[in-house]
C-alpha positions, 0 to 999 in steps of 0.5 A: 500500500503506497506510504503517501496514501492518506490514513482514511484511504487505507481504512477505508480500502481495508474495510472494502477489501474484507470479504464476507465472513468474519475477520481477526484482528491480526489480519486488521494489523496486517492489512495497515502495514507500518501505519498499523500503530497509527490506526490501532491509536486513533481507534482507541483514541476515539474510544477513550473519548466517548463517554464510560470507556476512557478507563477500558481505552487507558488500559487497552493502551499500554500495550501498543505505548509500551510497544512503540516505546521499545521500538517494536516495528508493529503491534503485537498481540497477545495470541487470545486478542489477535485471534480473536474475529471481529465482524465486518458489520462492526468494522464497518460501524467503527470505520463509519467514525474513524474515516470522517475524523481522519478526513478533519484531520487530513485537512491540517496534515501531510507527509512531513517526514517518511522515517521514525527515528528510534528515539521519536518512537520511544518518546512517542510511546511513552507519552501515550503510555502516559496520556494513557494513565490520564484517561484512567483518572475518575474525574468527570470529563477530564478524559477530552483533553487527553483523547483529543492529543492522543487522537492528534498524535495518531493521525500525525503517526498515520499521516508521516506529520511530523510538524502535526506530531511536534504540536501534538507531544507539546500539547501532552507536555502542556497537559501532563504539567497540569495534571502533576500540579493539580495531582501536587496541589492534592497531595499538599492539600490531604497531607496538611488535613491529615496532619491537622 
């Protein structure tokens, strides 16, 4: 599949190109390639931002963050999920969401950079490791933030968006900031109540 191909036109040749019958979800990494980290981020990205499931998409994410971080050239699968069929209905109704936000975003983004330095990779798998613990704190809509930079960082990964990428891992330094100070604050506020 040509590299330059925008992210929604290999989502959506991916979807067209499954057959009747059911699919696993290790021929969906398959069929995306290299860009498969890319896509399985905007997937859960998307997730994390829809209401009741950021603690599922936090979780569900440590496993592609930790893989990028170690610089694994494609996601890999626990052997029980990537065996594990998924209806082409279903992944219809999933690209049915995922192409239109692609196509937002595309607007923005092209191919700014066609190689990933290692140390790109590991930073980028550590800040959605951590972007990742964002989406698993209980406090109502406090996922949005951490949703929307991590569905930035995806298309940028998706898109070979360099520049898209550098806004993207400065915002989550912005956001992680707060978050450490507000988690501070916290802190410095229960301990001066339970020495009192």
């Amino acid at each position: 599949m040509n590299a330059h191909f925008p992210g929604s036109v290999v989502l959506e040749e991916l979807v067209r190109d499954i057959r009747a019958g059911e699919v696993t979800l290790e021929s969906l990494v398959d069929g995306t390639g290299d860009r498969s980290f890319g896509l399985i981020l905007l997937l859960l990205a998307l997730l994390g931002l829809a209401p009741g499931t950021s603690t599922l998409a936090g979780l569900l994410l440590i496993v592609p963050a930790l893989q990028m971080a170690l610089v694994h050239p494609r996601p890999a699968l626990p052997r029980h999920i990537a065996h594990r069929q998924v209806k082409p209905q279903h992944l219809a109704w999933t690209a049915g969401w995922a192409v239109p936000t692609l196509r937002c975003l595309e607007r923005l983004s092209r191919p700014r950079w066609l190689t990933v330095q290692e140390a790109v990779r590991r930073l980028v798998g550590v800040t959605v490791l951590l972007l990742g613990a964002l989406l698993l704190v209980p406090v109502p809509l406090s996922n949005i933030l951490p949703g929307l930079d991590l569905v930035l960082i995806a298309c940028a990964c998706l898109q070979r968006d360099g520049l898209l990428l550098c806004l993207g891992l400065l915002a989550a330094l912005v956001l992680l900031g707060a978050a450490s100070a507000v988690a501070w604050r916290a802190a410095g506020i229960a301990l001066s109540c339970w020495v009192a």
